[in-house]
C-alpha positions in Angstrom: -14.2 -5.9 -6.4 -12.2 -4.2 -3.6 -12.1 -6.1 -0.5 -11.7 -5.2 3.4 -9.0 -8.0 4.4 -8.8 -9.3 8.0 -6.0 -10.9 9.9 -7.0 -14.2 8.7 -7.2 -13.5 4.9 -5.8 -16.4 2.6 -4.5 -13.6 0.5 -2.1 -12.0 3.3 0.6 -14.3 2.2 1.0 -13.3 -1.1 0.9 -9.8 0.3 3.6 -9.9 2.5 5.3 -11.7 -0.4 4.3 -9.4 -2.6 5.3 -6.5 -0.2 9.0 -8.0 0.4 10.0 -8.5 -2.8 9.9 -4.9 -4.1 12.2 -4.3 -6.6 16.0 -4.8 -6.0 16.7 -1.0 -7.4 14.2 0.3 -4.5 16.4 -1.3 -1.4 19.8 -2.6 -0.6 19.2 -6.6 0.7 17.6 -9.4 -0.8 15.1 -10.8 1.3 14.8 -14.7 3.0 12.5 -16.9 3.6 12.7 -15.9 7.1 12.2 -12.5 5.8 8.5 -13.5 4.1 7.7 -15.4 7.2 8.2 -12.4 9.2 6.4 -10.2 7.2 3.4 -12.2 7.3 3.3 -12.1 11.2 4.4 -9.1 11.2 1.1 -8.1 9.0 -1.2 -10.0 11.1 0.1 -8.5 14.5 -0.4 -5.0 12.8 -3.6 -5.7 11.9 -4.8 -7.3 15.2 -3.1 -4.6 17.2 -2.4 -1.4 15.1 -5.3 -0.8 13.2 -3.5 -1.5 9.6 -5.7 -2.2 6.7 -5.5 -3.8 3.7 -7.7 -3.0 0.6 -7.5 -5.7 -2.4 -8.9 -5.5 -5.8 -9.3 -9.3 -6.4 -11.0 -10.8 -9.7 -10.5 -14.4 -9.1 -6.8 -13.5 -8.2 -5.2 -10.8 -6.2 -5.0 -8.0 -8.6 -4.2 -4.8 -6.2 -3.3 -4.3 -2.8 -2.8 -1.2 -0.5 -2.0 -1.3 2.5 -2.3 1.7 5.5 -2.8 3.0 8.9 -5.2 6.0 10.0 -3.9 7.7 13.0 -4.3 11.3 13.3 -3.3 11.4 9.3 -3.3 8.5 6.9 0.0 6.3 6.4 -0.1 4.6 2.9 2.8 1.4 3.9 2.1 -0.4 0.2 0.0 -0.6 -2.5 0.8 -2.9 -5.7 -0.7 -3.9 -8.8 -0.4 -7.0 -10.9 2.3 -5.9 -13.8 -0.1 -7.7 -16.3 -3.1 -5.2 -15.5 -0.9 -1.5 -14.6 -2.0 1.5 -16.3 -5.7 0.4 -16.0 -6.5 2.7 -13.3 -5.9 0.2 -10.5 -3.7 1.9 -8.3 -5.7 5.4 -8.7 -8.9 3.4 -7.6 -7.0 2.2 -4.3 -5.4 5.2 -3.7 -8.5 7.2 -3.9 -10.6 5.3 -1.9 -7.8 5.3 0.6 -8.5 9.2 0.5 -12.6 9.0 0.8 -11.8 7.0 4.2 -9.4 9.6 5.3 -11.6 11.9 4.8 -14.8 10.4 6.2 -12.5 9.8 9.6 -10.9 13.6 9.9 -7.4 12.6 9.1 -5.2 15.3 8.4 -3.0 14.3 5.2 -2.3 10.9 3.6 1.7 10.0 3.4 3.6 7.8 1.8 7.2 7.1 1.0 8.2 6.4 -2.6 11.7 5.6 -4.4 12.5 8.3 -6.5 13.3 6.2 -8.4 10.0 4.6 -9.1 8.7 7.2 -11.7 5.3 5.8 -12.5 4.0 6.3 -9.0 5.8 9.6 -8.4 3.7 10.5 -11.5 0.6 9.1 -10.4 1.1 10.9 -6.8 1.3 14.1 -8.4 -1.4 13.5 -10.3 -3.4 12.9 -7.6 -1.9 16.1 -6.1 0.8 14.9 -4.1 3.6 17.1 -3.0 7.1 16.1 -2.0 7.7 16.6 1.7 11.4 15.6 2.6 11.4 11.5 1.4 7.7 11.1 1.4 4.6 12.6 -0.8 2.2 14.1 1.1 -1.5 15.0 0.0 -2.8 17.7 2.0 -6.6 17.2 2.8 
């Protein structure tokens, strides 16, 4: 079941969590608990504030999340899957719904940055027809 989250979500903790502790081959630090406590706020202020979403697959436990912004074009900021439950389409789901939104509200093209590092999704973007622009993928809609 994918879920609309709000600012008040019991899940937003594990996001930011989630979020923060990408891979140490993706970024230089190691984040602190200060870090994860920021990143929670600083999820919840976006949300209130900004207009960022948060779509999560959850099946009696958080099994996806992506997270985005619509402005004029569509800013994917995260999306993660559960490592037990990758390559079962879960990301693709997210990613596409992202993309019927975006285009239901007029946006121009979806972006988001990924480490090329992170094969699997640079994969998955392209199969979902994303092209590199500079350090992001950018699907033209």
């Amino acid at each position: 079941m994918i879920i609309h989250m709000n600012d008040d979500h019991p899940l937003l903790k594990e996001i930011a969590y989630l979020h923060e502790a990408i891979p140490a081959g993706y970024k230089d630090w190691q984040p602190t608990d200060l870090d994860y406590l920021l990143r929670e706020e600083s999820l919840k202020l976006l949300m209130q504030h900004e207009g960022d979403q948060i779509l999560a697959v959850v099946e009696e436990e958080l099994v996806a999340f992506i997270w985005y912004k619509m402005t004029d074009h569509t800013h994917i900021k995260s999306l993660w899957v559960d490592p037990r439950r990758r390559g079962q389409g879960y990301a693709s789901r997210l990613k596409n719904e992202v993309k019927r939104m975006s285009e239901a509200q007029g946006m121009a093209y979806i972006k988001g940055t990924v480490h090329p590092a992170n094969r699997v999704m640079v994969a998955l973007n392209k199969k979902l027809g994303y092209n590199w622009v500079g350090k992001e993928m950018r699907l033209e809609l």
